[in-house]
MMTF fields as JSON, N, C-alpha, C and O atoms, coordinates in Angstrom:
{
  "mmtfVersion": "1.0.0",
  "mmtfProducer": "UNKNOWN",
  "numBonds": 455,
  "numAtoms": 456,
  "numGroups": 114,
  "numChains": 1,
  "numModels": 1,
  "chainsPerModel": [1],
  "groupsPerChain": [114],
  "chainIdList": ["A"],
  "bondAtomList": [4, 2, 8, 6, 12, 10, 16, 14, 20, 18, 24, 22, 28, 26, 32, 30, 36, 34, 40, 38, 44, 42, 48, 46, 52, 50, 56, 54, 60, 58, 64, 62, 68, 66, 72, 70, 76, 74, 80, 78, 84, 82, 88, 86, 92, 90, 96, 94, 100, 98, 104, 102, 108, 106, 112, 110, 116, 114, 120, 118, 124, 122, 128, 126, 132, 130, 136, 134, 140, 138, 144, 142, 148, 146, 152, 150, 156, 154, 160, 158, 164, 162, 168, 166, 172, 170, 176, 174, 180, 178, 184, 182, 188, 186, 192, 190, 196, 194, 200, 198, 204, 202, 208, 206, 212, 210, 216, 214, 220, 218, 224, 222, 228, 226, 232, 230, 236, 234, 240, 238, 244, 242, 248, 246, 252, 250, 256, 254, 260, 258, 264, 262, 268, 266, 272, 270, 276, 274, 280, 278, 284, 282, 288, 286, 292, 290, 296, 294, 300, 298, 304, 302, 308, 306, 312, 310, 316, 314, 320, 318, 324, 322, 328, 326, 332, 330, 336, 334, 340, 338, 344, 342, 348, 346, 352, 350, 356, 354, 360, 358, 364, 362, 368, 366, 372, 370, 376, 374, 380, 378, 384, 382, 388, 386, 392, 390, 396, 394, 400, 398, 404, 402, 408, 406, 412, 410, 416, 414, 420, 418, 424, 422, 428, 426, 432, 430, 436, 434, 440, 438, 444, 442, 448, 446, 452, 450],
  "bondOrderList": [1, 1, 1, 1, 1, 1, 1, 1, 1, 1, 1, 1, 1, 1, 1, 1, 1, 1, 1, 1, 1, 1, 1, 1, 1, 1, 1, 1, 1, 1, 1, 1, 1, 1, 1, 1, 1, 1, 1, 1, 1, 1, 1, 1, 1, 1, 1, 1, 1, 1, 1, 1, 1, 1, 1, 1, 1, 1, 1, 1, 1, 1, 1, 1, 1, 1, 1, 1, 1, 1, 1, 1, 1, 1, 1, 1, 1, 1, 1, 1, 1, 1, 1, 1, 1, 1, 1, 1, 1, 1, 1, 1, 1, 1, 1, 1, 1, 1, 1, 1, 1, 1, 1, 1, 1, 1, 1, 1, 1, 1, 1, 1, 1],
  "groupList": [{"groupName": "UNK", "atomNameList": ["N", "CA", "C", "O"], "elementList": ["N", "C", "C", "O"], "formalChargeList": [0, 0, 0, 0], "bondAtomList": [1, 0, 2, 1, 3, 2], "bondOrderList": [1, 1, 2], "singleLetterCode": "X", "chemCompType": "L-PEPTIDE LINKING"}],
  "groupTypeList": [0, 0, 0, 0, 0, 0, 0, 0, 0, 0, 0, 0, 0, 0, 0, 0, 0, 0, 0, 0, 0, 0, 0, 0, 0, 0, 0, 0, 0, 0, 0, 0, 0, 0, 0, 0, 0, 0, 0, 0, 0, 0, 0, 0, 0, 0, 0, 0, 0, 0, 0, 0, 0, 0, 0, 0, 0, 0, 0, 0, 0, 0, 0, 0, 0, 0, 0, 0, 0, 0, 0, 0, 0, 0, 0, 0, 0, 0, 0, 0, 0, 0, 0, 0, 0, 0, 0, 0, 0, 0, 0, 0, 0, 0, 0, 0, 0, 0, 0, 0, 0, 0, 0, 0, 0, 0, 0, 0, 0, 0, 0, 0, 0, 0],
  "groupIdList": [1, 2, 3, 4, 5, 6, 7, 8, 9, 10, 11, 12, 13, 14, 15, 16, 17, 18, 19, 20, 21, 22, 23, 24, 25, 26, 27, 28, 29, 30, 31, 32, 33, 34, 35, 36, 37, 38, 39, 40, 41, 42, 43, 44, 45, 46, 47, 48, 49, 50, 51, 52, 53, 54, 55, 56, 57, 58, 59, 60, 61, 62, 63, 64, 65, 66, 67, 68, 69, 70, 71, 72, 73, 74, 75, 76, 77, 78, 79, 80, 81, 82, 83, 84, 85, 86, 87, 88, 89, 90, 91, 92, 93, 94, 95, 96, 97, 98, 99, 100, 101, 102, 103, 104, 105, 106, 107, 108, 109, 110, 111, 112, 113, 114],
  "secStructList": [7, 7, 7, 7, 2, 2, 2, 2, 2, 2, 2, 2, 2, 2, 2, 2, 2, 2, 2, 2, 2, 6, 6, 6, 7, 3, 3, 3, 3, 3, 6, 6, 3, 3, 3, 3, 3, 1, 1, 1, 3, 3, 3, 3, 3, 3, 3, 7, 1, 1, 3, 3, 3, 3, 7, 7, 2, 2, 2, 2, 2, 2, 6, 6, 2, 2, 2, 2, 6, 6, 1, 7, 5, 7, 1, 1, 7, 3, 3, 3, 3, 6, 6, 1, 7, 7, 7, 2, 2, 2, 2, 2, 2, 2, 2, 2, 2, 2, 2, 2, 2, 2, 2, 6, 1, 7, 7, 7, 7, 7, 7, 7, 7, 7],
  "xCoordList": [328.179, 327.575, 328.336, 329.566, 327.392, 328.41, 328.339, 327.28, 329.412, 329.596, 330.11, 331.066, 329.38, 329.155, 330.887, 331.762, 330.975, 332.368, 333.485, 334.656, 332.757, 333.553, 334.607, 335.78, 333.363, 334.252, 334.809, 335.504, 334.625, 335.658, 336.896, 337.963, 336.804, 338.313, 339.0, 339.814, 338.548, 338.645, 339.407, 340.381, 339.113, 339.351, 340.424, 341.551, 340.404, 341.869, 342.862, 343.924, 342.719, 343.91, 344.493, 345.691, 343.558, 343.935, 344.719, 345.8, 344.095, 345.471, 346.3, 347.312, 346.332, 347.771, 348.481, 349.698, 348.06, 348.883, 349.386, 350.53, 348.412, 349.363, 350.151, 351.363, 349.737, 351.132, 352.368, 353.331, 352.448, 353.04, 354.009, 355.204, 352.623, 354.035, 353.93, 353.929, 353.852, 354.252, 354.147, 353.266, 355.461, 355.371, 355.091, 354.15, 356.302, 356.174, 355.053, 354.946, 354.1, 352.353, 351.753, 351.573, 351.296, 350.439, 348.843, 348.579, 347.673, 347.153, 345.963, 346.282, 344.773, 344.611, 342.852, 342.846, 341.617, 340.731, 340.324, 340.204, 340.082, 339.962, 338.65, 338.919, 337.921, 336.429, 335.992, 335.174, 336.043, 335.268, 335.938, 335.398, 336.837, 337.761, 338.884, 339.16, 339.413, 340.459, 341.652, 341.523, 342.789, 343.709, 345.169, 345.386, 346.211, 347.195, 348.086, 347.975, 348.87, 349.566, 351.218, 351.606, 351.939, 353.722, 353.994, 353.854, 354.537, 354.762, 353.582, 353.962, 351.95, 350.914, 349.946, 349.909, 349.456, 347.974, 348.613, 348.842, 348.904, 348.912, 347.796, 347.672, 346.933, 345.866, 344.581, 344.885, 343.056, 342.215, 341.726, 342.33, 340.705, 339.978, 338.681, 338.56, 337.553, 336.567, 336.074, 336.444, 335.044, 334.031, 332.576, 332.211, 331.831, 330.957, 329.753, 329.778, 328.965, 327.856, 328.35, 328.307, 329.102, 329.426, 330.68, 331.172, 331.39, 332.699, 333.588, 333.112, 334.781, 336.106, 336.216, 336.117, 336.391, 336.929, 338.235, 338.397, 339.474, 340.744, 340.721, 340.262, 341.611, 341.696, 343.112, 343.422, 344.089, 345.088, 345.803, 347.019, 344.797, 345.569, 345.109, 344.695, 345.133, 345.325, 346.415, 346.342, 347.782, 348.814, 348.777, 348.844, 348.656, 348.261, 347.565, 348.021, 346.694, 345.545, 346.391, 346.854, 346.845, 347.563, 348.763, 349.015, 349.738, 350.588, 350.648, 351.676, 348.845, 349.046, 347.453, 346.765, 347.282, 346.27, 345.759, 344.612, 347.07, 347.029, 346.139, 345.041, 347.113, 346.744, 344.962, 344.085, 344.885, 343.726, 342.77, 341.765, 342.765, 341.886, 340.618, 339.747, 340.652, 339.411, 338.524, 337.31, 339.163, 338.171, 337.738, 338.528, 336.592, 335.53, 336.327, 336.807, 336.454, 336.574, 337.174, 337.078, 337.872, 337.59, 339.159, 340.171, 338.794, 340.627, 341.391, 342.478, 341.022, 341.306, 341.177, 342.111, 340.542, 340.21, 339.712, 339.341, 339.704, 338.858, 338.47, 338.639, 337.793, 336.405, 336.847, 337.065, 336.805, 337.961, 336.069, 335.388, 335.942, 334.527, 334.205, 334.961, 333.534, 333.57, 333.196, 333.532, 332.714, 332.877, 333.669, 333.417, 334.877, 335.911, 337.454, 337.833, 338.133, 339.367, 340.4, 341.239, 340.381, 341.147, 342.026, 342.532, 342.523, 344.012, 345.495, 346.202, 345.341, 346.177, 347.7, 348.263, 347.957, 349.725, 349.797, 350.649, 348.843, 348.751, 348.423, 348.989, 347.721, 347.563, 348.952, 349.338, 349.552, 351.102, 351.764, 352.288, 351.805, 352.555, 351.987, 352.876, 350.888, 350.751, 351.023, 351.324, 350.867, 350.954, 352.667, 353.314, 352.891, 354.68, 355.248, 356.035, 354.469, 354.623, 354.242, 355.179, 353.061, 352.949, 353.722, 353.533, 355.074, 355.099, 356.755, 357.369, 356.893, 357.77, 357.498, 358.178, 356.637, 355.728, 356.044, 357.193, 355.688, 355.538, 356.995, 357.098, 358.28, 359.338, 359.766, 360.219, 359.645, 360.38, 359.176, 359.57, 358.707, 357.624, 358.149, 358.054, 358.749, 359.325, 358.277, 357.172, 358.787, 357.897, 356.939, 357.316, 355.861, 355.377, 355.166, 354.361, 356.408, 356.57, 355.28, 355.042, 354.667, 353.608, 354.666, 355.545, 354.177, 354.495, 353.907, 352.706, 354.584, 354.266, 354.646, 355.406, 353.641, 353.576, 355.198, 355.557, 356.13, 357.049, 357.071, 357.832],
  "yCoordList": [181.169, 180.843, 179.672, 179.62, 178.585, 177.545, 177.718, 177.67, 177.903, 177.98, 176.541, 175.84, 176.33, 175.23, 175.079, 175.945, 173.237, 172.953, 173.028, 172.706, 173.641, 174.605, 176.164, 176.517, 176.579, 177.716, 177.702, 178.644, 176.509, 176.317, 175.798, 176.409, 175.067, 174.423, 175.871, 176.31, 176.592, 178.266, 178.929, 179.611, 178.828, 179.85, 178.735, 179.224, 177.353, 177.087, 177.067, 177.239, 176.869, 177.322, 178.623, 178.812, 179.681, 181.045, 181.077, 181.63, 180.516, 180.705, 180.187, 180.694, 178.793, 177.877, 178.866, 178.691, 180.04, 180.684, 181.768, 182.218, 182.184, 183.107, 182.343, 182.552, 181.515, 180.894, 181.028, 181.392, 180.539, 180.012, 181.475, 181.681, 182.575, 183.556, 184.064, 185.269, 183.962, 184.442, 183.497, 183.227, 182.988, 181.623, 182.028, 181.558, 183.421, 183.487, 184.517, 185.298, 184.541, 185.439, 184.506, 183.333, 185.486, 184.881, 184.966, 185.986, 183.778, 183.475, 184.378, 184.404, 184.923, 185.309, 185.959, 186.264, 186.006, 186.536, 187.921, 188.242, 188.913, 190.0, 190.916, 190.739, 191.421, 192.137, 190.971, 191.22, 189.74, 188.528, 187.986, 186.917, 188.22, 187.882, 186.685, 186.814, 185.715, 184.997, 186.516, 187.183, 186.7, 188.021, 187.44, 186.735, 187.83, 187.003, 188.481, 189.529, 188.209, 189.623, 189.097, 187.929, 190.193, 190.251, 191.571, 192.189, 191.944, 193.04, 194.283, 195.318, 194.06, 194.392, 193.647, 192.43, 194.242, 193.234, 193.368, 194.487, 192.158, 191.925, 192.114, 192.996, 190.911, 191.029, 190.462, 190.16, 190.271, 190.118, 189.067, 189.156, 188.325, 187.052, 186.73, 186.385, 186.906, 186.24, 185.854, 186.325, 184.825, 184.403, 185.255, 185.715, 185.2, 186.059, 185.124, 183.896, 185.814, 184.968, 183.858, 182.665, 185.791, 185.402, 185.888, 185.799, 186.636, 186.412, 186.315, 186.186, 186.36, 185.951, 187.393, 188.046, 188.22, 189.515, 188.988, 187.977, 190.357, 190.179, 191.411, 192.202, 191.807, 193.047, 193.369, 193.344, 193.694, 193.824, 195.353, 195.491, 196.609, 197.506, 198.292, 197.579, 199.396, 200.634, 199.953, 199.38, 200.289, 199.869, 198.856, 198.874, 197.942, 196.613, 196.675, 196.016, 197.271, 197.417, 198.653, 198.217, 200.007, 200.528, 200.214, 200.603, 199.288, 198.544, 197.76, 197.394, 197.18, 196.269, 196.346, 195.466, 197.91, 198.382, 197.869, 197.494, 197.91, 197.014, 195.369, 194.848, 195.245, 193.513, 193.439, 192.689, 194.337, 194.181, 194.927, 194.776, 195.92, 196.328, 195.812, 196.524, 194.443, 193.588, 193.459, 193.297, 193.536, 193.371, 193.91, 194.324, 194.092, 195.178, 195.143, 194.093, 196.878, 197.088, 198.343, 199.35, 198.261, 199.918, 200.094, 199.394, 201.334, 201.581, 200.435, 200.29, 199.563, 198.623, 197.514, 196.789, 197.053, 195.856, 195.514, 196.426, 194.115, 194.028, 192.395, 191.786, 192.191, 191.126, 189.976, 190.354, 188.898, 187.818, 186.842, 186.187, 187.173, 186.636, 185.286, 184.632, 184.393, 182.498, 182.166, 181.013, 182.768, 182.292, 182.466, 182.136, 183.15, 182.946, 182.748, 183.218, 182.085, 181.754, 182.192, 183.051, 181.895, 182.85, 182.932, 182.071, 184.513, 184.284, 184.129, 184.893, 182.996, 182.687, 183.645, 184.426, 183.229, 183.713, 185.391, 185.9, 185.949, 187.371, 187.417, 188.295, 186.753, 187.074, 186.677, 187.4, 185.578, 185.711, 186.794, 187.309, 187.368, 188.119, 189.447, 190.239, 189.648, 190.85, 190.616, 191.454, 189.278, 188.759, 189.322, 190.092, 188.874, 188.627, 190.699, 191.152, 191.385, 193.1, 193.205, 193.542, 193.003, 193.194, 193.12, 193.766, 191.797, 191.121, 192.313, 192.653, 192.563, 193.183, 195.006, 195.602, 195.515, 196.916, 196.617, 197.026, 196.074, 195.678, 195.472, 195.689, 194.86, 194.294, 195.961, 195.809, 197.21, 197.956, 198.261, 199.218, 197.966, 198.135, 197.31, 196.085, 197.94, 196.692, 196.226, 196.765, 194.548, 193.837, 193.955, 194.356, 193.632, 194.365, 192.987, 192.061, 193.289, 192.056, 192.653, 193.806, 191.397, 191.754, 191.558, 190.715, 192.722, 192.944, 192.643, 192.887, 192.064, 191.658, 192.518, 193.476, 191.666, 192.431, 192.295, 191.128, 193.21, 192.631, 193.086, 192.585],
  "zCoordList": [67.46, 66.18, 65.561, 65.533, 64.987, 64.394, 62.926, 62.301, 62.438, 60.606, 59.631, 59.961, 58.573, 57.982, 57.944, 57.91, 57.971, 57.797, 57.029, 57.231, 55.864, 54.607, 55.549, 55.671, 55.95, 56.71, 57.675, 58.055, 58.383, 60.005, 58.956, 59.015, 58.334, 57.483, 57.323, 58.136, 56.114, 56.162, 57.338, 57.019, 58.594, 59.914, 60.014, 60.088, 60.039, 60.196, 59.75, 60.348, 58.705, 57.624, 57.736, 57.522, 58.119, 58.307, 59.83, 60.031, 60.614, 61.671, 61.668, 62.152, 61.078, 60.646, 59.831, 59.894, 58.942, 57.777, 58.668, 58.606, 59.547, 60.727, 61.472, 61.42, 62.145, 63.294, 62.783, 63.458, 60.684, 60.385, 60.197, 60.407, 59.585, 59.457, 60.569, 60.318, 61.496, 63.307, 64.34, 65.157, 64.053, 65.107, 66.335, 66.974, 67.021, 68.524, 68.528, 69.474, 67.352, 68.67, 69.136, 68.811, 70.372, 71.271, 70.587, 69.951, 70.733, 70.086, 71.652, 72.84, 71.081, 72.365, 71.372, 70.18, 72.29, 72.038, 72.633, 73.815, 71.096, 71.627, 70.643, 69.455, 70.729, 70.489, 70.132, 69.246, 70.296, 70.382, 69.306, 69.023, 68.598, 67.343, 68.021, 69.214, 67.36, 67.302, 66.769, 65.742, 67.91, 67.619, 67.937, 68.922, 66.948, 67.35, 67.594, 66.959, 68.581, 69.713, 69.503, 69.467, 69.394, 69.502, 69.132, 68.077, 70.556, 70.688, 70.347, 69.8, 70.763, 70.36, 69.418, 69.239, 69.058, 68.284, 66.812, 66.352, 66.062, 64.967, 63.898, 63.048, 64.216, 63.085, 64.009, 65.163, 63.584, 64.273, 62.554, 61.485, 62.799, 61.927, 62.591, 63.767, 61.561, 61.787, 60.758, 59.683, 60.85, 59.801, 60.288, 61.37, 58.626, 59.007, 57.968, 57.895, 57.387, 56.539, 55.44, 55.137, 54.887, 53.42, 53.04, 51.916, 54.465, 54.131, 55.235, 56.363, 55.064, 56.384, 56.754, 55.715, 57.86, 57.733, 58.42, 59.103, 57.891, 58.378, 58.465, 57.642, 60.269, 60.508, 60.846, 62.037, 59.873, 60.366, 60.529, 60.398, 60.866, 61.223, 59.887, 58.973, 59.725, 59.003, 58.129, 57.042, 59.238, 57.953, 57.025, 55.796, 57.849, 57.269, 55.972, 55.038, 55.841, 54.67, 54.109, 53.055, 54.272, 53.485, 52.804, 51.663, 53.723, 52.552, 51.685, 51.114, 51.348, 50.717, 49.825, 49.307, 49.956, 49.041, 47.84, 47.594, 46.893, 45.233, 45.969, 46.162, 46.077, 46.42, 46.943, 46.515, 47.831, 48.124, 47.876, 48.57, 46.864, 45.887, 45.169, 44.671, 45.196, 44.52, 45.72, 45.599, 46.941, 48.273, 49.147, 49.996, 49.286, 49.855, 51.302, 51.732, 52.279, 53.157, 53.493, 52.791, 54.712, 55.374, 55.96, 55.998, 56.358, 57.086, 57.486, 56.928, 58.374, 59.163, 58.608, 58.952, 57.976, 57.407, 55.947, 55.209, 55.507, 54.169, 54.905, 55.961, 53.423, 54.279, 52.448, 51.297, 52.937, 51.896, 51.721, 52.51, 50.596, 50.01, 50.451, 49.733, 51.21, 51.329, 49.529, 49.257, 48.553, 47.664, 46.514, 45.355, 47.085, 46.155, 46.754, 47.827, 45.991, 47.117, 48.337, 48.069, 49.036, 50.233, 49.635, 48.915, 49.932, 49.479, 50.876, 51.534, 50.74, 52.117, 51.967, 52.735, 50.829, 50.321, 50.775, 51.503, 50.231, 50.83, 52.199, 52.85, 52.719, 54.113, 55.024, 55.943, 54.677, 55.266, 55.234, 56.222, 53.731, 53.31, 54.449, 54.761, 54.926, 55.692, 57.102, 57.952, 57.241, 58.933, 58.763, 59.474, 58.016, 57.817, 58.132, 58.964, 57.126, 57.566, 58.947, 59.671, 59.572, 60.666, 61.906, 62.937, 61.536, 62.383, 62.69, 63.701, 61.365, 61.363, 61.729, 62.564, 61.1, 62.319, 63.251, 63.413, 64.1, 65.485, 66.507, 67.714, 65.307, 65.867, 66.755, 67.89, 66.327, 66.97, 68.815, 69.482, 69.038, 69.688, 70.939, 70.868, 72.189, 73.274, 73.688, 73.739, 74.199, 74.583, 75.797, 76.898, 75.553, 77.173, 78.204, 78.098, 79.418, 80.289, 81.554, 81.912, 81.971, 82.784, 84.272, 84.45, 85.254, 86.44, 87.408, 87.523, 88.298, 89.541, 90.612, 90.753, 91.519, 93.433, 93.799, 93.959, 93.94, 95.005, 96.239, 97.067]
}
């Protein structure tokens, strides 16, 4: 699906605001979502009609309930309106919890044939 150039600006800024608060995830597509991975799945991002959804986990959305109280969504996720401002600063701020959830979680090294 191609989304007007208002909202691709939108989806980039949002992964520039993740890279930025998770430099070393791996940037990787997963339920058809842009998903950024360290030490497991961080957060998931899409654009949708009429709004951005961000899926960062149960916890994710339970630690940061207040904050995201004005915005419609579910265990896992809330959905960031295209007509009212992203809030990038909070979404660091959860990439940034996540990144830290995750730190106790060993890394998973992929195995080879020997």
């Amino acid at each position: 699906m191609q989304f007007p150039d208002e909202t691709q600006e939108i989806l980039r800024a949002i992964r520039n605001v993740i890279r930025e608060a998770a430099p070393d995830a791996v940037e990787k597509i997963s339920y058809q979502m842009p998903t950024f991975v360290l030490n497991g799945n961080l957060v998931h991002f899409a654009a949708f009609k009429n709004h951005i959804g961000f899926y960062p986990t149960p916890s994710g959305i339970e630690a940061f309930k207040q904050e995201l109280a004005g915005y419609k969504g579910a265990k896992g996720s809330v959905q960031f309106p295209l007509n009212k401002p992203i809030p990038y600063e909070l979404i660091s701020k959860i990439v940034k919890y996540r990144v830290a959830e995750n730190a106790h979680i060993p890394r998973r090294i992929p195995c080879c044939d020997v």
